[in-house]
C-alpha positions in Angstrom: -82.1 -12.8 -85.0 -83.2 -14.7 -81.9 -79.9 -15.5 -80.5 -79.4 -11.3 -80.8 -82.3 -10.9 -78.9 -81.0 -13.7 -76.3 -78.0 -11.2 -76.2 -79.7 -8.1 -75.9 -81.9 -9.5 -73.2 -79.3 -11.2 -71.4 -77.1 -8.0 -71.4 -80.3 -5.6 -70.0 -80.6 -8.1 -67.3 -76.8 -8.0 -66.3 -77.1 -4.1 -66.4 -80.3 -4.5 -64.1 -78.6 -6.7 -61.8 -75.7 -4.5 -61.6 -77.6 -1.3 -60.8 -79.9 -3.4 -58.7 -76.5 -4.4 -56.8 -75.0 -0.7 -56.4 -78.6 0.7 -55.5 -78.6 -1.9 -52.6 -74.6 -1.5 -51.8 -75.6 2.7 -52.0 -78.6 2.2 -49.5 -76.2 0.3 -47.1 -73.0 2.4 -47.3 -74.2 6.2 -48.1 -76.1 6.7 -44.4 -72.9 8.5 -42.3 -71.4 6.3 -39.8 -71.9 9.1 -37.0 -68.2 8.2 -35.5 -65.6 5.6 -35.5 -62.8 7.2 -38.0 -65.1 10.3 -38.3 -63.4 11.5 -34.9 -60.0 11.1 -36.4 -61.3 13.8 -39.2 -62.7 15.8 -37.0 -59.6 15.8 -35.4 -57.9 16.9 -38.6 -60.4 19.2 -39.4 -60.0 21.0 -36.0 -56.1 21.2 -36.9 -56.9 22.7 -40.5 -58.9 25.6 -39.1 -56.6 25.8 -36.0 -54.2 26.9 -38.4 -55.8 28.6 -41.6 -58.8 30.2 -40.3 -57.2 30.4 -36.7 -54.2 32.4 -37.8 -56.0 34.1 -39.9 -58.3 35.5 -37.3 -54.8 37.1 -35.6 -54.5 39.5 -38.7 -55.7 42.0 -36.4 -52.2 41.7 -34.3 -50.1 42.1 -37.7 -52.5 45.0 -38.5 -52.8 47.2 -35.6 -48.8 46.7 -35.4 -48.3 48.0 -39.4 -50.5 51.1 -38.9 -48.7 51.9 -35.4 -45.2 51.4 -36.8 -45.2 52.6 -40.5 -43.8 49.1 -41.7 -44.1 50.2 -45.1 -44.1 53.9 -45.4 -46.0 54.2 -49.0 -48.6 52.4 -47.2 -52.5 53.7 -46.2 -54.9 51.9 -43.8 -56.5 50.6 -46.9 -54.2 48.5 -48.4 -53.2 46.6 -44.7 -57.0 46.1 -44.8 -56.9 44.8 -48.2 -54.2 42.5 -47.2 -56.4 41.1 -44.4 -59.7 40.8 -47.2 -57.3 38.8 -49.2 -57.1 36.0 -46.7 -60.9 35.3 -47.1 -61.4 36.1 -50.3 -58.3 34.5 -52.5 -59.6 31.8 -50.2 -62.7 31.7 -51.3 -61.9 32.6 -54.7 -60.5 29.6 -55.2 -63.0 27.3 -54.7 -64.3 26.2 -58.0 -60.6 25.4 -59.1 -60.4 23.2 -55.5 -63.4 21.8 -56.3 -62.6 20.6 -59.7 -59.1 19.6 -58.6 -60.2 17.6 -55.2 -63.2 15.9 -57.8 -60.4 14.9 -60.2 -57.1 14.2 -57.7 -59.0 13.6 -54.4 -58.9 15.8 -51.1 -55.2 15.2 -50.4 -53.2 16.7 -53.3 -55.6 19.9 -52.9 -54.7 20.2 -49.6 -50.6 19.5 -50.0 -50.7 22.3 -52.5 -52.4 24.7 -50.0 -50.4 23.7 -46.9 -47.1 24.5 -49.2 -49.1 28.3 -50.3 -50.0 28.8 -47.3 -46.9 28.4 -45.2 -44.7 29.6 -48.5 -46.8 32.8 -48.2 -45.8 33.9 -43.8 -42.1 32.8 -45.1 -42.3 35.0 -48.2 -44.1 38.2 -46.5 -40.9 38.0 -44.0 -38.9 39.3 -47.2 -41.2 41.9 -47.9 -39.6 45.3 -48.7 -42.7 46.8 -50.5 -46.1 46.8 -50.0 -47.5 45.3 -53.1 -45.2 42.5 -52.3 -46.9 42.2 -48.6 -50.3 41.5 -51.2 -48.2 38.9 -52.7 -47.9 37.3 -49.9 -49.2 37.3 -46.6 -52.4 38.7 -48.8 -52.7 36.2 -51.9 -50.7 33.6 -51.3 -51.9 32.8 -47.6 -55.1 33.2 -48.7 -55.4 30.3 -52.1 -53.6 28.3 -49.5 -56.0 28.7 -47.0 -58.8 27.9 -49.4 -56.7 24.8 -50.8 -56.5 23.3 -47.5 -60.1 24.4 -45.9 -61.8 23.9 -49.2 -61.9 20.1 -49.6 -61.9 19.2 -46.0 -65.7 21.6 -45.1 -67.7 18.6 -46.4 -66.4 16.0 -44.8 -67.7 15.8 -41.6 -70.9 16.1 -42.7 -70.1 12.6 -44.7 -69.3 11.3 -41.5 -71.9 12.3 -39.3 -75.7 12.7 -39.2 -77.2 12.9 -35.9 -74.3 14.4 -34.5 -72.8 17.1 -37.9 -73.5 20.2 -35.7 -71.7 19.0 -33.2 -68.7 17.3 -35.4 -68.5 20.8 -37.1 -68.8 22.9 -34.1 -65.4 20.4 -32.5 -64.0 21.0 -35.6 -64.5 25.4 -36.0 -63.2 25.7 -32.4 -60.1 25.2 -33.7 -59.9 28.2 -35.7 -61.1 29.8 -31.5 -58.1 28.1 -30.0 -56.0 28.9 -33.2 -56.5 32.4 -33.2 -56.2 33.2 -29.4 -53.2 31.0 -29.0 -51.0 32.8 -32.2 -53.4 36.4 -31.2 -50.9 36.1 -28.0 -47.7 34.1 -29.7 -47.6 36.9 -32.5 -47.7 39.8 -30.3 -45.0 37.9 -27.8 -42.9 36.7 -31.1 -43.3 40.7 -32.4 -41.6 41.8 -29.0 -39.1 38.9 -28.7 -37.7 38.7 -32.0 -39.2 40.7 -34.6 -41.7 40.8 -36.7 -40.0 39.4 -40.0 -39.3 35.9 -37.4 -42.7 35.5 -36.2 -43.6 35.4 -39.8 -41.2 33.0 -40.6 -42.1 30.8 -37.5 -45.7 31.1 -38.1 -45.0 29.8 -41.7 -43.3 26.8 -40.2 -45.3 25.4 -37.4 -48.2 26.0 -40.6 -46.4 23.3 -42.4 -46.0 20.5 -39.9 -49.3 21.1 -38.5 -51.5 21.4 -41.8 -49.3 18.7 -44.1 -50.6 16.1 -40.9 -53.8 16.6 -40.7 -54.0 16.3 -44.8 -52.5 12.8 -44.4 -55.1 12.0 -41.9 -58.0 13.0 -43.1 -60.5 11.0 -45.5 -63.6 11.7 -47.2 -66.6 9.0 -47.9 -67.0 10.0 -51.5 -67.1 7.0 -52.7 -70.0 5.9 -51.0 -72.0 9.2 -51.4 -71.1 9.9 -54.9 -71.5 13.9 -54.9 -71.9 15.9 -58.1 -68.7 18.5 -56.9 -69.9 20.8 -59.7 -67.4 24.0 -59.7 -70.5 25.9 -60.6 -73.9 24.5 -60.7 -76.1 27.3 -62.0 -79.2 25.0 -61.6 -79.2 26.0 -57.7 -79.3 29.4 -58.5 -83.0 29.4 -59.5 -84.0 27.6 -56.2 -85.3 30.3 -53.8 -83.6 28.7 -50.9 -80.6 28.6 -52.2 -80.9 32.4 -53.3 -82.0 32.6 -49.3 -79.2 31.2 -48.1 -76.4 32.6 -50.1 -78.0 36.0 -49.3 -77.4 35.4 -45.4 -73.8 33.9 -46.1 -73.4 37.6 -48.6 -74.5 40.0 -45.8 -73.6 38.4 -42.7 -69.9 38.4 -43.8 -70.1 42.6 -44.1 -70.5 42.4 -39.8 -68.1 39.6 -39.6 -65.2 40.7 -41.2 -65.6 44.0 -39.7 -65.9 43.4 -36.2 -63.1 40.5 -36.7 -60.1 43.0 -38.1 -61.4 46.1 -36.4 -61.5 45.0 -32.8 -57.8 45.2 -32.0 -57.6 48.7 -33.6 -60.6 50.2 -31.9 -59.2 49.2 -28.1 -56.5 51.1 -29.2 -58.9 54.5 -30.4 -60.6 54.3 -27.0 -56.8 54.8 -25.3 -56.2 50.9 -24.3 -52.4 49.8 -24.9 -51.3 47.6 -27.5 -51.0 44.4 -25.0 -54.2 45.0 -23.7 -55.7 45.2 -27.5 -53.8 41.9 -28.4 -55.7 40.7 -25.4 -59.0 41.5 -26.7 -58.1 39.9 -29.5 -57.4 36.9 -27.8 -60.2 36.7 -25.6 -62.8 37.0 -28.9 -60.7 34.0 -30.4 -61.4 32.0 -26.6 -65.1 32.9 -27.1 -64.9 30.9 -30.3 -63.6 27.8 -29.1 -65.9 27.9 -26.1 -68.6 29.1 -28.2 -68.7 27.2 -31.1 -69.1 23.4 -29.8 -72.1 24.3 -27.8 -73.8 26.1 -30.6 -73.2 22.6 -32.1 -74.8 20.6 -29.7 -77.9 23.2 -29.9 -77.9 22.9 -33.3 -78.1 19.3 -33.4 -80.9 19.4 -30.6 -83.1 21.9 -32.2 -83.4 23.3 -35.3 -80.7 24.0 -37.5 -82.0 26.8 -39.7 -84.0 28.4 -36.3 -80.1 28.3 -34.3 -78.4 29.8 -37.4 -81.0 32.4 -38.0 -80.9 34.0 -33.8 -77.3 33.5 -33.9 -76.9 36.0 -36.3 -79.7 38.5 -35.0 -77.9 38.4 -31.7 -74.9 38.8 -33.3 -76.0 42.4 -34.7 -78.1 43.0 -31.4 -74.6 42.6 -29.7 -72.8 45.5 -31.4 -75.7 47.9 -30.2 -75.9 46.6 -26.6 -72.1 46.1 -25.6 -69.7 47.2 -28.6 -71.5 50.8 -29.2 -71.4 51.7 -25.9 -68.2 50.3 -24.9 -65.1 52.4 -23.6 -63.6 50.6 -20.8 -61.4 47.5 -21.1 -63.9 45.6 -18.8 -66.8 46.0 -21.1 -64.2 45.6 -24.6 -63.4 42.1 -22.9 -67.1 40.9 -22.0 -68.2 42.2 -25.9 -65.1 39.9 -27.2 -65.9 36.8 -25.1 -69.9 37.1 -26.0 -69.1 38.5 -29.8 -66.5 35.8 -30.5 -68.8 32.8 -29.2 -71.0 33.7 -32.1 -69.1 35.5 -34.4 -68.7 33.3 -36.8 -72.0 31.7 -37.1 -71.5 31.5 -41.1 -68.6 28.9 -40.5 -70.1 26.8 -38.2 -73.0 26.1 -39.8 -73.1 26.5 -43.2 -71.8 23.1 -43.7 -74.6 21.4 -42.3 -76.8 24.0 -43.4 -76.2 23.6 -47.2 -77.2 19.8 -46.4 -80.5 21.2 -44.9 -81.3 23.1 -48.4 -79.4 20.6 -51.0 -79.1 17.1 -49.1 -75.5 15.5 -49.4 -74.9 15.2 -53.2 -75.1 18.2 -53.7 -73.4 19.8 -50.1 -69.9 20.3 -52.3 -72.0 22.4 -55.2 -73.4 24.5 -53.2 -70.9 25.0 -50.5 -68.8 26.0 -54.3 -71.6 28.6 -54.7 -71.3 30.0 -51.0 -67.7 30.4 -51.2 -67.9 32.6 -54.3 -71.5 34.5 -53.0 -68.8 36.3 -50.0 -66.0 36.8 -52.1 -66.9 40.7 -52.5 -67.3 41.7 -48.5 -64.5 39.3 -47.3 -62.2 41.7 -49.6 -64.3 44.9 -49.0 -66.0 45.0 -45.4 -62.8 46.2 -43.8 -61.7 48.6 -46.1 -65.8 49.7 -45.9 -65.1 50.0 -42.0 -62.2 51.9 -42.3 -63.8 54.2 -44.7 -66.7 54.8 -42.2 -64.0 55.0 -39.0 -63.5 58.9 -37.9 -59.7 59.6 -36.9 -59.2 61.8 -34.4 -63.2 61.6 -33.0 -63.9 60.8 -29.4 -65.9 57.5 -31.3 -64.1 56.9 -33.8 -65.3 53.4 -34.5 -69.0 54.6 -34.1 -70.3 54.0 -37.8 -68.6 50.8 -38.2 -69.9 49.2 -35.2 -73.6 50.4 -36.5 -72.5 49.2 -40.4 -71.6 45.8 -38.4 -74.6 45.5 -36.4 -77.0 46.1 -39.1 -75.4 43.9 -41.1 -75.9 41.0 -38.7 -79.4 41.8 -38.2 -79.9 42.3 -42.2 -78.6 39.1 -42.3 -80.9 36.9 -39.8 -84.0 38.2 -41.9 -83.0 35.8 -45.0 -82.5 32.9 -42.4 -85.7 33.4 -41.2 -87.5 33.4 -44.1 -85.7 30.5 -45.2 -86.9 28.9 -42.1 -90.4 29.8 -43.3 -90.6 27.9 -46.6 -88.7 24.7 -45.1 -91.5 25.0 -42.7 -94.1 24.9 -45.4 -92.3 22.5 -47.5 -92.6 20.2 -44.4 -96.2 20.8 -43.5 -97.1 20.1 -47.3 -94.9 16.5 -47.7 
């Protein structure tokens, strides 16, 4: 009996010592490095959004050109916008499978599988005869690859960086800025030169090469941090900030999406030409990778929450002051450059914002939860737009620019009062 109880005391003190040991390796290793081969994944990073969210944000080029040419003739407006919604919301729609599979496999496979959908999907769409086969693919199947490959790589660089995460993920979302003004202009040029079922095809190709290495590259610090990577952590849901903050990400993504697809189609209704709408298109795409790594820096200077939350009030106050009023291709280009520097506040910083409300363990849960909470107007906010656009008036665009405004502004007000209970949360600690 004594010699069991040696055992049993000897064996609680070797478990002690052990978690004694990891609680003391955890306090040394789990604090982000704020660099060294952080850069290298932000590097990556940068490539994945160049070229999933980049191209992506040139859907606008492939639209306008399907509704002026009649690609597929037993095709409305609606279903090229639902082609478009796909991109973001396949993508998004995906995320609790990615996140089980990137928990289970790592960050790597995930991403191989989605570079392979992804550039599989522009190759397929160049065969398209039919327009339920265009959902097949440059709809569905660029979209899960999209999510496959942006996914597992959000949360990293908040792993690798602390002081300097706004920053890290403002470097890394310019790339879907330089992405989507570079293949904004290469489509439209590609379209000309050698058709559109080519520029599919090389789109899908340079997608491949591009994607596949920065997925060998990139590295994640998960097993230092240990996060939870639950697929769908209903505990969160009953936390008011989180209800907050998946509120913002719901109704900010009505005025995104909208002003994102729509932009190229209304130069056209206000008489501009079709290169002159590619170049709007462009230009909001060079706002972005101005834009975002300077939102970054503020973000990482002040408050996190406070820069989210008057991004996306300005956002809406934008539409009002310089996209409702605007019928010239001077003060289309201004809106784009301004618009497109802030667009896309939800990307930028909901990274480092879901660390804000959840701390690191649980970034990958939550970030889960975002990516389902916009699922609905990533597929329906265009086809909403459309519905409100009025063909053949002298303002056509004129409801959907007020639907994308107020959006914006509907938006900010869940970010501020987010930004209300952190700041009593802090006052009472």
């Amino acid at each position: 009996m004594e010699q069991s109880d040696n055992k049993s005391i000897g064996g609680d003190a070797i478990v002690s010592l052990n978690l004694a040991v990891r609680a003391q390796d955890d306090e040394k290793e789990t604090p982000p490095p704020d660099g060294g081969y952080g850069w290298l994944c932000v590097a990556a990073c940068f490539t994945v959004n160049c070229f999933s969210w980049g191209i992506v944000a040139s859907y606008g080029i492939y639209l306008s050109h399907y509704l002026s040419n009649q690609v597929y003739p037993e095709a409305s407006s609606f279903d090229y916008a639902f082609v478009g919604g796909f991109n973001f919301s396949m993508a998004m729609l995906a995320a609790p499978f990615v996140t089980i599979l990137t928990r289970e496999y790592g960050i790597r496979l995930a991403m191989i599988a989605g570079v392979i959908m992804e550039s599989g999907g522009f190759v397929a769409a160049s065969f398209s005869k039919r327009i339920w086969q265009l959902y097949l693919t440059q709809g569905l199947l660029v979209g899960l690859g999209v999510g496959f490959v942006y996914i597992p790589s959000i949360a990293v660089l908040s792993q690798w960086f602390d002081k300097k995460r706004s920053l890290a993920n403002g470097v890394s979302a310019a790339g879907s800025g330089i992405g989507g003004a570079v293949f904004s202009w290469a489509t439209e040029a590609m379209i000309n030169q050698i058709g559109l079922h080519w520029a599919l095809r090389v789109t899908g190709i340079i997608i491949f090469f591009a994607i596949l290495t920065a997925a060998l590259v990139i590295r994640d610090r998960n097993q230092h941090i240990r996060p939870t990577q639950r697929a769908l952590d209903i505990k969160l849901l009953r936390r008011y900030d989180v209800i907050l903050l998946l509120s913002w990400a719901f109704v900010s993504m009505l005025g995104y999406i909208t002003v994102l697809f729509s932009l190229s189609d209304f130069a056209l209704s206000i008489g501009l030409s079709h290169a002159q709408a590619t170049n709007i298109v462009g230009f909001l795409n060079v706002g972005t990778a101005v834009g975002r790594p300077i939102v970054g820096i503020w973000s990482d200077r002040y408050s996190r929450i406070d820069v989210a939350g008057l991004l996306t009030l300005l956002c809406g106050l934008c539409c009002f002051m310089f996209w409702l009023p605007a019928t010239s291709y001077g003060l289309t280009v201004f809106f784009a450059l301004i618009i497109g520097a802030i667009l896309g506040v939800f990307w930028l910083t909901i990274g480092p914002l879901c660390v804000e409300v959840a701390g690191l363990k649980e970034l990958q849960s939550l970030l889960s939860l975002s990516w389902i909470s916009i699922i609905l107007p990533t597929t329906f906010s265009e086809v909403i737009g459309l519905q409100l656009r009025r063909s053949g008036s002298s303002r056509e665009y004129l409801f959907p620019q007020i639907f994308a405004g107020l959006s914006y502004m509907v938006a900010s007000v869940f970010l501020f009062e987010l930004r209300r209970i952190k700041r009593r949360e802090h006052q009472q600690n």
